[in-house]
Each structure stands twice: as structure tokens, then as C-alpha cells.
C-alpha positions as CSV (number, residue, x, y, z in Angstrom):
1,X,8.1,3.1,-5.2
2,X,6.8,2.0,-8.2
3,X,8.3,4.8,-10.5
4,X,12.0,4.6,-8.7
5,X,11.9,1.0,-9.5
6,X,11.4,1.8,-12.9
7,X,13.3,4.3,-13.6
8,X,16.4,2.7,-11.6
9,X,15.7,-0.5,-14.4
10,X,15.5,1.7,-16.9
11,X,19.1,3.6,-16.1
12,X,20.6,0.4,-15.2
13,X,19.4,-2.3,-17.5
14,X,18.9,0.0,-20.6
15,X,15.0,-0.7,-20.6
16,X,12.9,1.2,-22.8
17,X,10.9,3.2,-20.1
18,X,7.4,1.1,-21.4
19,X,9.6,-2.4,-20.6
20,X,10.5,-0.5,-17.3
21,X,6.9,0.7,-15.9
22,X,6.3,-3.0,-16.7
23,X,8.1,-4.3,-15.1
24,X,8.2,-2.3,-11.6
25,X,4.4,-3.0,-11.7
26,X,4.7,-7.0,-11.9
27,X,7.4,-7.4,-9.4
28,X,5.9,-4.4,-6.8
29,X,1.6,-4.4,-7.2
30,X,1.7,-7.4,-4.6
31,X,3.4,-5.8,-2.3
32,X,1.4,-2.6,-2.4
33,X,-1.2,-4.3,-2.6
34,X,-1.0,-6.0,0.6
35,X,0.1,-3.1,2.7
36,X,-2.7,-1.3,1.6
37,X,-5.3,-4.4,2.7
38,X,-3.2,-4.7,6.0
39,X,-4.2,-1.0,6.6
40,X,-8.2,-1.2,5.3
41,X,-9.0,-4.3,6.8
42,X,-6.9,-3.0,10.6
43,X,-9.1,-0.2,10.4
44,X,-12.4,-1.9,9.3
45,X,-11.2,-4.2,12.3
46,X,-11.0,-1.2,14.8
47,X,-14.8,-0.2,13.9
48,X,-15.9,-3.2,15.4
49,X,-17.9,-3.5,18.6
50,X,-16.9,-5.7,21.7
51,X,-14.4,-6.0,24.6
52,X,-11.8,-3.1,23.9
53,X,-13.5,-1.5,21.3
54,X,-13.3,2.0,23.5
55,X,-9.7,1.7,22.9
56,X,-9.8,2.1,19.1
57,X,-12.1,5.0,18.8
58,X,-9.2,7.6,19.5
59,X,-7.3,6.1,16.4
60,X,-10.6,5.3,14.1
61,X,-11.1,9.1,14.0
62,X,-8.4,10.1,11.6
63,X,-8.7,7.1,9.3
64,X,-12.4,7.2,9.0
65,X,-11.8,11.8,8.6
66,X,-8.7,11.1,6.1
């Protein structure tokens, strides 16, 4: 997403492509940023033990395997 963001800039705004690459990473590191916590700590959640847990295992496998 990053890289279509900065080349879009780039053919659009007329952004050299160093100004571009900049750019895309200040306005979209947050965001990817946070999907990829959301996804860590849901499956760091999932390992936990408790009421339910038996539930998770079935979808902790192929996070945990990659």
C-alpha cells in the first residue's frame, strides 16, 4: 500500500520518488502499524488459557505454523 501511495503522489503531484516514499510512509506506517498489532496481540490473546479457550485452538494452529 505503501509503494501505490507513492507512486500515485509521485505521478500526480510531480514528487521526486525520494519526496514520495516519504511521504506514503508518514501518512500510512500508523495504519499498518496498527493492523498488524490488532492481528499479534488477537492471536497472543487466543493462546490464552480459560473459559473458551478450546475454541481458539483450531485457529491458533495456522498463526502460530505461518
Amino acid at each position: 500500500m505503501m509503494i501505490d501511495f507513492a507512486l500515485e503522489a509521485e505521478r500526480t503531484s510531480g514528487k521526486s520518488p525520494e519526496e514520495a516514499i516519504y511521504q506514503a510512509c508518514i501518512l500510512r506506517f500508523r495504519p499498518i502499524m496498527m493492523t498488524t498489532m490488532a492481528a499479534l496481540l488477537a492471536g497472543c490473546a487466543a493462546l490464552g488459557r480459560g473459559t473458551g479457550s478450546e475454541l481458539h485452538v483450531h485457529w491458533v494452529s495456522p498463526l502460530s505454523e505461518g
